[in-house]
C-alpha positions in Angstrom: 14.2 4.6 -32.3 15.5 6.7 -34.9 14.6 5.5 -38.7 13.2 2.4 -37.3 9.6 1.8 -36.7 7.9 0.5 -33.3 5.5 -1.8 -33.2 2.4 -0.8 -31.5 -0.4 -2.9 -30.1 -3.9 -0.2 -30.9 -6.7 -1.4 -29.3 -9.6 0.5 -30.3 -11.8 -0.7 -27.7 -15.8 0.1 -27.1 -17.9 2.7 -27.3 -16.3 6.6 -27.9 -12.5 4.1 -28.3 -12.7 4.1 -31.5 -13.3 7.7 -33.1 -11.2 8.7 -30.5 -8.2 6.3 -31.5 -8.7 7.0 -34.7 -7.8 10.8 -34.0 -4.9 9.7 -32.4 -3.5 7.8 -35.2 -4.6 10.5 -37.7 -2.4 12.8 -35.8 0.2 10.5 -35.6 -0.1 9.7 -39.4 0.3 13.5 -39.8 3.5 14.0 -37.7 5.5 11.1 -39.3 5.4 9.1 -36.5 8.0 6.0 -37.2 5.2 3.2 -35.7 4.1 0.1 -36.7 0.3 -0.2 -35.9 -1.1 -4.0 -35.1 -4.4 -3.5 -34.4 -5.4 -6.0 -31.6 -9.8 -6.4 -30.9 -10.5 -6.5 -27.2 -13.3 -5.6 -24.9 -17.2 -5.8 -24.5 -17.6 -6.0 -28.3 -15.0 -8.8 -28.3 -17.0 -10.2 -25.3 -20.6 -10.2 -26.8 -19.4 -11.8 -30.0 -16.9 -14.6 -28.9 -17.7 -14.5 -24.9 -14.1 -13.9 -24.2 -12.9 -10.1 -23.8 -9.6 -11.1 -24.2 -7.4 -14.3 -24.6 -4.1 -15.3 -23.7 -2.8 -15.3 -27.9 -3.9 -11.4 -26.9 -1.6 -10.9 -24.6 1.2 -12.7 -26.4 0.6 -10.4 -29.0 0.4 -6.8 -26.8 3.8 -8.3 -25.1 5.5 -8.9 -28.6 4.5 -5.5 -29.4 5.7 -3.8 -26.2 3.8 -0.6 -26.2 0.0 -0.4 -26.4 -2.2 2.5 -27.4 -5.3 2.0 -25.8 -9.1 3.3 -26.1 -12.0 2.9 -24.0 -13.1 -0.5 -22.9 -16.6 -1.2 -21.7 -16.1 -4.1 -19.0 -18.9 -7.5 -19.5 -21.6 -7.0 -17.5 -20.3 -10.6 -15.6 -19.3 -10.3 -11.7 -17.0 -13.2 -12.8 -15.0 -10.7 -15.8 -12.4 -8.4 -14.3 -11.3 -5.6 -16.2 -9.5 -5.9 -19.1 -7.5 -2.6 -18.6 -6.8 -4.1 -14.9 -5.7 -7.1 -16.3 -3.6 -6.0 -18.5 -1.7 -3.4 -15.6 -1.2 -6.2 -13.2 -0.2 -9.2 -16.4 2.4 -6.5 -17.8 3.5 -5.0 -14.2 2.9 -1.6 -15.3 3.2 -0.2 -12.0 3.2 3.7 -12.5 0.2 5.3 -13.7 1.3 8.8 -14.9 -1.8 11.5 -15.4 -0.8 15.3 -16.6 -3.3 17.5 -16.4 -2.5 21.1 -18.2 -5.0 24.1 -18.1 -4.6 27.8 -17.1 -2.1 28.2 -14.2 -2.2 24.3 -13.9 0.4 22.2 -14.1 0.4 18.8 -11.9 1.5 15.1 -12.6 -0.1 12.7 -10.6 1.8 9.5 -10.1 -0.4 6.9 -8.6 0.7 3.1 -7.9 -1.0 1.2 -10.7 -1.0 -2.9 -9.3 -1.7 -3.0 -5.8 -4.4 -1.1 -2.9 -7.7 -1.8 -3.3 -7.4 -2.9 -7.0 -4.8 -6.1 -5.6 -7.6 -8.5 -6.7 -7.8 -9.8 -3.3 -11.5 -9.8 -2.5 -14.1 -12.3 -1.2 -17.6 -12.0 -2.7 -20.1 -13.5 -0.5 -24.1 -12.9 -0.4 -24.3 -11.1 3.1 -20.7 -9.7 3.5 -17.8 -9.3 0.4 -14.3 -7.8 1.1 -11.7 -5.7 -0.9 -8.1 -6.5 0.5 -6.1 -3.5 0.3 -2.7 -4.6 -0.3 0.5 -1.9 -0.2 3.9 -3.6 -0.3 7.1 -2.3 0.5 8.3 -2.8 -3.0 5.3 -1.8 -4.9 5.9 1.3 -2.6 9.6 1.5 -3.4 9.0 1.8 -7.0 5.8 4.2 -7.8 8.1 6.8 -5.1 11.1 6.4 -7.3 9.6 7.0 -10.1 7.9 9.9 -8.4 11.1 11.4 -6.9 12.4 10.7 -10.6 9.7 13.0 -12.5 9.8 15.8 -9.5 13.7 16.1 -9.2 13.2 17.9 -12.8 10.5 19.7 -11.2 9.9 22.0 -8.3 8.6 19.4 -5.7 6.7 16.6 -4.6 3.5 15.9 -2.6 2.6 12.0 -0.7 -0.9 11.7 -0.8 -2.2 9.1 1.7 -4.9 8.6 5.1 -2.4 7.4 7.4 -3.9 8.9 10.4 -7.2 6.3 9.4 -5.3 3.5 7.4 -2.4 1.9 9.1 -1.4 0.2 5.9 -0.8 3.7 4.6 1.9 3.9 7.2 4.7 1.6 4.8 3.7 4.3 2.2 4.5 7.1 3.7 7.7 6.0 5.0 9.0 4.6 2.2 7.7 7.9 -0.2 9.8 10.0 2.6 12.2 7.7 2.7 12.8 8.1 -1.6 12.5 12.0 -1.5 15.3 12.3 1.0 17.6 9.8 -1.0 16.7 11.8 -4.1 17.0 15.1 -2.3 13.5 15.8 -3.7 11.5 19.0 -1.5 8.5 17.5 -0.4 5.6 17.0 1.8 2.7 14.5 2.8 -1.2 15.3 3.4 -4.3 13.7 3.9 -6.1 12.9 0.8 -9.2 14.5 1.5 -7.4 17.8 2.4 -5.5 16.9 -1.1 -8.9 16.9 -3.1 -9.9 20.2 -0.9 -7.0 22.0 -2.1 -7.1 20.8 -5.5 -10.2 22.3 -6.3 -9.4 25.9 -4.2 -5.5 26.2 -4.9 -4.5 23.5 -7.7 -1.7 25.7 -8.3 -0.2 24.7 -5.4 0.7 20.9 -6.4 3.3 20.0 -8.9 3.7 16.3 -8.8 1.3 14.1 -6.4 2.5 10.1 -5.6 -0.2 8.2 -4.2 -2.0 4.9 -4.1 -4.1 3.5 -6.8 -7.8 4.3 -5.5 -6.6 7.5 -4.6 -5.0 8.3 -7.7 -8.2 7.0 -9.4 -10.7 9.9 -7.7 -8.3 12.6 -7.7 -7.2 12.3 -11.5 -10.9 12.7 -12.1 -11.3 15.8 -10.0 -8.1 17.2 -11.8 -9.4 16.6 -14.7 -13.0 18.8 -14.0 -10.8 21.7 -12.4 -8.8 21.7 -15.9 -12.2 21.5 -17.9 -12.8 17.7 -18.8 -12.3 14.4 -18.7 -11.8 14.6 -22.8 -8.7 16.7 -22.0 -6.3 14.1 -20.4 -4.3 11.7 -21.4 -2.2 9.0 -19.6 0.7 6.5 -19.6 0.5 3.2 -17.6 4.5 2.2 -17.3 6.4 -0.7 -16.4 10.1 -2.0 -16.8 9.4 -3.8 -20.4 5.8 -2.5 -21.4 3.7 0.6 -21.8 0.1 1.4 -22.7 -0.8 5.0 -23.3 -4.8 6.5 -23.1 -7.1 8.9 -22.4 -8.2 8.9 -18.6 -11.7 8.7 -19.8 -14.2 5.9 -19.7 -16.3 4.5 -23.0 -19.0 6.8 -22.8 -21.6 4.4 -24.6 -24.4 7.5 -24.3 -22.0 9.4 -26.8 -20.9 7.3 -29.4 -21.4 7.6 -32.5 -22.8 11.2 -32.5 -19.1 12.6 -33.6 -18.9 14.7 -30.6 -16.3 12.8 -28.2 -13.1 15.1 -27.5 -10.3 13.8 -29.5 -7.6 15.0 -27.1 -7.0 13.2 -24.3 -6.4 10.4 -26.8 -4.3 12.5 -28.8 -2.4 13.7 -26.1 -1.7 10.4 -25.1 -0.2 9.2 -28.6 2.2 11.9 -28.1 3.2 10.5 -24.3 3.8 7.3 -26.1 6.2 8.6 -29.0 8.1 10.5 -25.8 8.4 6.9 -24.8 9.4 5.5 -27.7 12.1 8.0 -28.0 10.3 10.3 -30.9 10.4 13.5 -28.7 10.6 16.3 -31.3 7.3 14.9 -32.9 5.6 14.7 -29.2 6.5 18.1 -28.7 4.7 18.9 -31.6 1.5 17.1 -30.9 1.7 19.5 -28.0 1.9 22.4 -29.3 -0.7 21.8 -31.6 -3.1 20.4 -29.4 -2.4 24.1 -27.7 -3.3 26.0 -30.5 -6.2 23.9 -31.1 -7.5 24.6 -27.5 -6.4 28.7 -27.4 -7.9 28.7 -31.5 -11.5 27.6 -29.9 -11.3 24.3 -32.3 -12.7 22.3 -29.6 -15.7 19.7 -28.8 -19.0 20.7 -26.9 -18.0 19.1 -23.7 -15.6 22.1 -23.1 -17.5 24.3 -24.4 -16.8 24.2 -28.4 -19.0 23.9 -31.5 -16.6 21.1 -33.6 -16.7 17.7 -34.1 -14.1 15.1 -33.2 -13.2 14.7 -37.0 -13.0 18.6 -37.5 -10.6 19.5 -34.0 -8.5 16.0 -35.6 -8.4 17.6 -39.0 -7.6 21.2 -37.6 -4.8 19.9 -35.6 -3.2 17.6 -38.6 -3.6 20.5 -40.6 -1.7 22.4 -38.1 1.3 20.0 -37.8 1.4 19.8 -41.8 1.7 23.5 -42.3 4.1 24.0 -39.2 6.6 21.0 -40.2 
């Protein structure tokens, strides 16, 4: 991508989205990132004004654009509305869901399967009885261990996450994860996802990269996230064979917005994902390390424990890339 700038599709989304996005392109802005920002409007907002969260010229536009930087999205209070952000994984296949989470002696990737499990889409709603097909397919399996066995072999190991002793469709996962370590000559193991969340709260340290379905993937990002200090910390990457969207693991957080107090980095973090994507990896490897001295320098947000506001830890840290260039 060298001298030539990427288009990318910014959604800014609802509630906390937008001050948080705008801290992400302010970074980017500050690093010399070679993008192209087309800002497309989805979500609740979208929804309330126009009744339509997101139309088809939307996604015509994200897929022109190839690589979305994504917000927080507040999903319409309508049983019929499914999530945009789900949408949007199972319309542009993005089929690996990559969540880092960095903190102390931490330092785990979870890779959970993005399009399939118990967010297939498959359900009957009914007024007595609704059902939730889980749905795990040899090839959706195929691919999310790949790309697992991919990310470990530069790593120390990898760890299957799944309830096969309770869910017999967990069975094809498990195989077929076992199955892609030993082709990739990956050292590995399996466990039970509840011993999985058990041990990442006691010995965290223990895991290195963790391949699992989407549902579990969901709950245990989150409980990565508290054992590393915060939601607002972590960023993510939602990857398919022609598209990517990049954001912070968190949710919209209506209660906070507007109060200049959401934590800018996850969303920051996850700009600089998206310029390792785009093939920019000397300026993501300085949104790191800046984003590191922010952290260790105490220029943080209250929700880990800091005194700053989201514009003051966004200026510290482009102030910190400036002087460092």
């Amino acid at each position: 991508m060298s001298g030539r700038r990427a288009k990318v599709a910014v959604v800014e989304g609802d509630g906390i989205g937008p001050e948080v996005i705008r801290s992400a392109m302010a970074v980017l802005t500050s690093v010399g990132a070679l993008i192209e920002p087309v800002p497309v409007e989805l979500g609740f907002g979208r929804w309330k004004r126009t009744g339509q969260a997101m139309t088809e010229e939307d996604l015509d536009l994200i897929r022109e654009c190839g690589c979305i930087l994504f917000g927080a999205i507040t999903t319409p209070p309508d049983p019929n509305y499914r999530s945009v952000l789900v949408t949007l994984r199972k319309k542009l296949d993005l089929y690996a869901n990559l969540r880092p989470f960095v903190g102390g002696k931490i330092d785990l990737l979870i890779v959970r399967e993005n399009t399939e499990g118990l967010y297939s889409g498959v359900e009957e709603i009914g007024e007595d009885e609704s059902r939730t097909v889980r749905v795990i397919t040899r090839k959706g399996s195929k691919r999310i261990a790949e790309k697992a066995c991919e990310l470990a072999s530069k790593r120390r190991k990898l760890t299957i996450v799944h309830k096969a002793n309770v869910l017999k469709s967990d069975h094809l996962f498990l195989e077929v994860c076992r199955d892609a370590a030993r082709r990739f000559g990956v050292p590995f193991e399996d466990m039970l996802v509840d011993a999985a969340a058990y041990n990442l709260v006691l010995r965290p340290e223990k895991f290195d990269v963790l391949v699992t379905t989407n549902l579990f993937g969901d709950i245990l990002s989150d409980l990565a996230a508290g054992v590393i200090g915060g939601l607002g910390l972590c960023p993510s990457a939602n990857l398919g064979e022609r598209y990517a969207l990049f954001e912070p693991i968190h949710g919209s957080a209506p209660d906070i917005a507007g109060k200049g107090i959401s934590n800018p980095i996850g969303a920051i973090r996850s700009a600089g994902m998206m310029l390792s994507w785009l093939g920019q990896e000397e300026m993501a490897g300085r949104i790191d390390e800046a984003v590191m001295w922010a952290i260790e320098s105490g220029f943080v947000t209250p929700d880990i424990g800091g005194v700053f506001t989201t514009e003051e830890v966004t200026r510290r840290i482009a102030a910190h890339l400036q002087s460092t260039e």
